[in-house]
N, CA, C and O of each residue as an XYZ file, in Angstrom:
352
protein
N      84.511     68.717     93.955
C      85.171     70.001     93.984
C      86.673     69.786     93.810
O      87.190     68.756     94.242
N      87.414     70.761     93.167
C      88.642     70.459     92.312
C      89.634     71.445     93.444
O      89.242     72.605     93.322
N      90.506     71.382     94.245
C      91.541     71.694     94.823
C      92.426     72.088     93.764
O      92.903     71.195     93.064
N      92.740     73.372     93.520
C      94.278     73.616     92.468
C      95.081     74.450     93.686
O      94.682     75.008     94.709
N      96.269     74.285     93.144
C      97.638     74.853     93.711
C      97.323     76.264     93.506
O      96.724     76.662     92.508
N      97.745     77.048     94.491
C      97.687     78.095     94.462
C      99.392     79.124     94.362
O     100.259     79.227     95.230
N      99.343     79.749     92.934
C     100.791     80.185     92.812
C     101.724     80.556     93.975
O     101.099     80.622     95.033
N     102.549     80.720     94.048
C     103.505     81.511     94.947
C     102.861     83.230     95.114
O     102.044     83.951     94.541
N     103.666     83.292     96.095
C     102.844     84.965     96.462
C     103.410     85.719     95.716
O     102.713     86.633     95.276
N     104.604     85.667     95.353
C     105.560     86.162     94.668
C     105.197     86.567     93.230
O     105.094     87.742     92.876
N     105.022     85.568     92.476
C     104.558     85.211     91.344
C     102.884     85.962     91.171
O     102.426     86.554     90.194
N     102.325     85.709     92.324
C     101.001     86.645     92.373
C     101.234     88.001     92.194
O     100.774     88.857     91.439
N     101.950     87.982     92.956
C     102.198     89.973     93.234
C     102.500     90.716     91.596
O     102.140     91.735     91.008
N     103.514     89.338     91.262
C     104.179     89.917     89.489
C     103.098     90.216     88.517
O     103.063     90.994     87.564
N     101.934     89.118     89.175
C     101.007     89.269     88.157
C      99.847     90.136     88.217
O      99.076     90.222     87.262
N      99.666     90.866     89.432
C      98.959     91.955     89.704
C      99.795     92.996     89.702
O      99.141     93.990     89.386
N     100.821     93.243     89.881
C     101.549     94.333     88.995
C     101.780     94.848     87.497
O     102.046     95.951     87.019
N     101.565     93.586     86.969
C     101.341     93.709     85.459
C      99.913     94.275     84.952
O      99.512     95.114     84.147
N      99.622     93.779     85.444
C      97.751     94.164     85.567
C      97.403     95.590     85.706
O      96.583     96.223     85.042
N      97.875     95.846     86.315
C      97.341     97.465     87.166
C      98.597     98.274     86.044
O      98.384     99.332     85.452
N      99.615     97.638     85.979
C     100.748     98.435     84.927
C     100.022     98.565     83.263
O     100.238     99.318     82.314
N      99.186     97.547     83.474
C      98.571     97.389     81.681
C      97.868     98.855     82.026
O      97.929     99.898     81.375
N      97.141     98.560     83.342
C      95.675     99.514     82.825
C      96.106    101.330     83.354
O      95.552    102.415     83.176
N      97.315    100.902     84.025
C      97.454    102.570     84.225
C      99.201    102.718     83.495
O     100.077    103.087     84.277
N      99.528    102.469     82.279
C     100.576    102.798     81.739
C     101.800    103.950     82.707
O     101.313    105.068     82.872
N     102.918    103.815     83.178
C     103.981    104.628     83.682
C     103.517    105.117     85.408
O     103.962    106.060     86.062
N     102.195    103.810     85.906
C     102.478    103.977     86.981
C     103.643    103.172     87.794
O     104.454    102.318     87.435
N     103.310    103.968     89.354
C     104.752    103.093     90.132
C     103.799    102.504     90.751
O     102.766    103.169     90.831
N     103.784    101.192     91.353
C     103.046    100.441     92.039
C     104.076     99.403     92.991
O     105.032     98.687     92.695
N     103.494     99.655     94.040
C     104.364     98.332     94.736
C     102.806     97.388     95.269
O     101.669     97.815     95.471
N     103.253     96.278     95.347
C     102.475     94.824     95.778
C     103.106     94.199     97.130
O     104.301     93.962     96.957
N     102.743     93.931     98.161
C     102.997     93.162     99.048
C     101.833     92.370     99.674
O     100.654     92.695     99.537
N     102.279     91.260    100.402
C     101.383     90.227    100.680
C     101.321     88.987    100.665
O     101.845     88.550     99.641
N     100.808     87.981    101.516
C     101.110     86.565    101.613
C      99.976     86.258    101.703
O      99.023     86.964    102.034
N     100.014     84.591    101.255
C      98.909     83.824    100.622
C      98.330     84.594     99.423
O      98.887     85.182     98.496
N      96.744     84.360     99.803
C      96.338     85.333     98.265
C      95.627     86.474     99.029
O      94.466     86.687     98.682
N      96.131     87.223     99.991
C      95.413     88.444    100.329
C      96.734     89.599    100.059
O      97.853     89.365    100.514
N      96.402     90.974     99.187
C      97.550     91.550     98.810
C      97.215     92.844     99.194
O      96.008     92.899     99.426
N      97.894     94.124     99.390
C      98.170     95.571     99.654
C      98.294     96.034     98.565
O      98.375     95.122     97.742
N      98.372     97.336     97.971
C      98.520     97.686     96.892
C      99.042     98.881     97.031
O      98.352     99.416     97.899
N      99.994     99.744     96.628
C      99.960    101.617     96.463
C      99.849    101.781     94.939
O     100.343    100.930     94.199
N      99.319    102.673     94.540
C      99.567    102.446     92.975
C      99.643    104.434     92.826
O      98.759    105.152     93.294
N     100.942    104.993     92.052
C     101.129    106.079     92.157
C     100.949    106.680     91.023
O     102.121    106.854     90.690
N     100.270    107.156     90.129
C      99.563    107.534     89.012
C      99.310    109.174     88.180
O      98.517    109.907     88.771
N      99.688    109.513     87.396
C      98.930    111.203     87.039
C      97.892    110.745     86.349
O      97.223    111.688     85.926
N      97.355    109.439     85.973
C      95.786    109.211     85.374
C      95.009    109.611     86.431
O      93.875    109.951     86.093
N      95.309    109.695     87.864
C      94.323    109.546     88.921
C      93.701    110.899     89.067
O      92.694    111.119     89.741
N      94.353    111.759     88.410
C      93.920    113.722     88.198
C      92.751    113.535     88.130
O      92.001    112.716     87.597
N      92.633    114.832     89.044
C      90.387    114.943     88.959
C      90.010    113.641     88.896
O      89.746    113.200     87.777
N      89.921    112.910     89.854
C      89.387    111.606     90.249
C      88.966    111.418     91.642
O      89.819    111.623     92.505
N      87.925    111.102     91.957
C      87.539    111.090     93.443
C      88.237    109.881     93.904
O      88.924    109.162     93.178
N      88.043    109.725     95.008
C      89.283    108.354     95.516
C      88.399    107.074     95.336
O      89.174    106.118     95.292
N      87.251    106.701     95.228
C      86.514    106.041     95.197
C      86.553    105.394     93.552
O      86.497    104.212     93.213
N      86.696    106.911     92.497
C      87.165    106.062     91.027
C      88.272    105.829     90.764
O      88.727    105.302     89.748
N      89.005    106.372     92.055
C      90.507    105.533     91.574
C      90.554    104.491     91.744
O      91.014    103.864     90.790
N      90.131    103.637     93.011
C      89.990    102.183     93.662
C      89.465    101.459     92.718
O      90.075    100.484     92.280
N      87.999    101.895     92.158
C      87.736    101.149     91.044
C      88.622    101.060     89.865
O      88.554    100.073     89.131
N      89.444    102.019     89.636
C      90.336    101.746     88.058
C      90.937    100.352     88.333
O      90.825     99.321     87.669
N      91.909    100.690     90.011
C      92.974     99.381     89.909
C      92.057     98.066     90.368
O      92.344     96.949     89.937
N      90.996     98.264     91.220
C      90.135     96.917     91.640
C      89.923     96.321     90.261
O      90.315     95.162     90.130
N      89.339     96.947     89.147
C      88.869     96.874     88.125
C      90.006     95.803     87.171
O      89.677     94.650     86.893
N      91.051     96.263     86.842
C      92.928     95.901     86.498
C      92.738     94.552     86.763
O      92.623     93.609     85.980
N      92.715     94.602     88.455
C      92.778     93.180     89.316
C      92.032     92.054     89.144
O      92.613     90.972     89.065
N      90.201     92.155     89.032
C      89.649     91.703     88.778
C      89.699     90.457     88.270
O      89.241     89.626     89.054
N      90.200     89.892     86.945
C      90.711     88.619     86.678
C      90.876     88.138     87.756
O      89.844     87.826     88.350
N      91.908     87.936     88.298
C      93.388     87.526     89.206
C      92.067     87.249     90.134
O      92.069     86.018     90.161
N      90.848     87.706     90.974
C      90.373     87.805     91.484
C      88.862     86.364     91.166
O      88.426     85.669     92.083
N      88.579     86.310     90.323
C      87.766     85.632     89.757
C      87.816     83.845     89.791
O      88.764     83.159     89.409
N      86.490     83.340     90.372
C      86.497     81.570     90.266
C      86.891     81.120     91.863
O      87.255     81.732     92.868
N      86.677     80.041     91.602
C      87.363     78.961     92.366
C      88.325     79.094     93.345
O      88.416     79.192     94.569
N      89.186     79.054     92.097
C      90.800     78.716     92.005
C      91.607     80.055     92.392
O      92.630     79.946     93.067
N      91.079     81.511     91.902
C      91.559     82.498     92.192
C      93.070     82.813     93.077
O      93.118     82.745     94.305
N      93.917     83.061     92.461
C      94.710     83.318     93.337
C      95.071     84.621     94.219
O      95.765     84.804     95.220
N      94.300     85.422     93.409
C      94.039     86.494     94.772
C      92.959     86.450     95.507
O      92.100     86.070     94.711
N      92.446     86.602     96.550
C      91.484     86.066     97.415
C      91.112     87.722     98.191
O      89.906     87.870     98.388
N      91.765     88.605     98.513
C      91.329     89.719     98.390
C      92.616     90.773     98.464
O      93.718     90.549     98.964
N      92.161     91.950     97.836
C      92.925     93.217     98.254
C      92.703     93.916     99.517
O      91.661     94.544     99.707
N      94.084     93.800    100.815
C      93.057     94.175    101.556
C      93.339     96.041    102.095
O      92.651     96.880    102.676
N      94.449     96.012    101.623
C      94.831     97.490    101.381
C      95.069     98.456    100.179
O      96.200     98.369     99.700
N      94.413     99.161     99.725
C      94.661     99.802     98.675
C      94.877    101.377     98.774
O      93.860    101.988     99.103
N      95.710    101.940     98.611
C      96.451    103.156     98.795
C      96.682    103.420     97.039
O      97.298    102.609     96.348
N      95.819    105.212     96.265
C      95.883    105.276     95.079
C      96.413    106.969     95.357
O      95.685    107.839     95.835
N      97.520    107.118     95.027
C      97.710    108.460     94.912
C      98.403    109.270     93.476
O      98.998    108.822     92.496
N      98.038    110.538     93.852
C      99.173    111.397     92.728
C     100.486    111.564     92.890
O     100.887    112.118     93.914
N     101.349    111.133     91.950
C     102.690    111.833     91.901
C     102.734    113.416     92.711
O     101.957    114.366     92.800
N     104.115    113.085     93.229
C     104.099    114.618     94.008
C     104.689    115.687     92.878
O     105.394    115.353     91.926
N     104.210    117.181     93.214
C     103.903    117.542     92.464
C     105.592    118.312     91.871
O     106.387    118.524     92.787
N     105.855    118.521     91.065
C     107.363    118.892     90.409
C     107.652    120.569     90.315
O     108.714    120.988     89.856
């Protein structure tokens, strides 16, 4: 069994922000978290008419990679908070 380095948390967070930024274009998202367990808010108008359950899946979904193998450097999400922009 193969031991790899596991990125900085930092560097994790950048890269699950990118992720969730690919799949929900002009959301705001913040990432926090140490080691590989991370929080998430992700603030969205894709999330319209969406039960909260298919929102979790959009960004779980995003994450997924990052999530995958071995080596994984995220190890879990353990807060996820998906809401709508307030309203203008």
């Amino acid at each position: 069994m193969e031991i790899t380095a596991q990125p900085p948390p930092r560097e994790t967070a950048e890269r699950i922000r990118e992720a969730v930024a690919a799949a929900l274009p002009g959301a705001r998202i913040r990432v926090t978290g140490e080691g590989s367990h991370f929080s998430l808010r992700v603030e969205s108008a894709a999330f319209a008419g969406q039960t909260r359950l298919a929102r979790q899946r959009l960004v779980l979904r995003a994450v997924a990679p990052l999530m995958k193998g071995d080596g994984a450097p995220v190890h879990a999400i353990d807060r996820l908070e998906t809401v709508l922009p307030p309203a203008t």
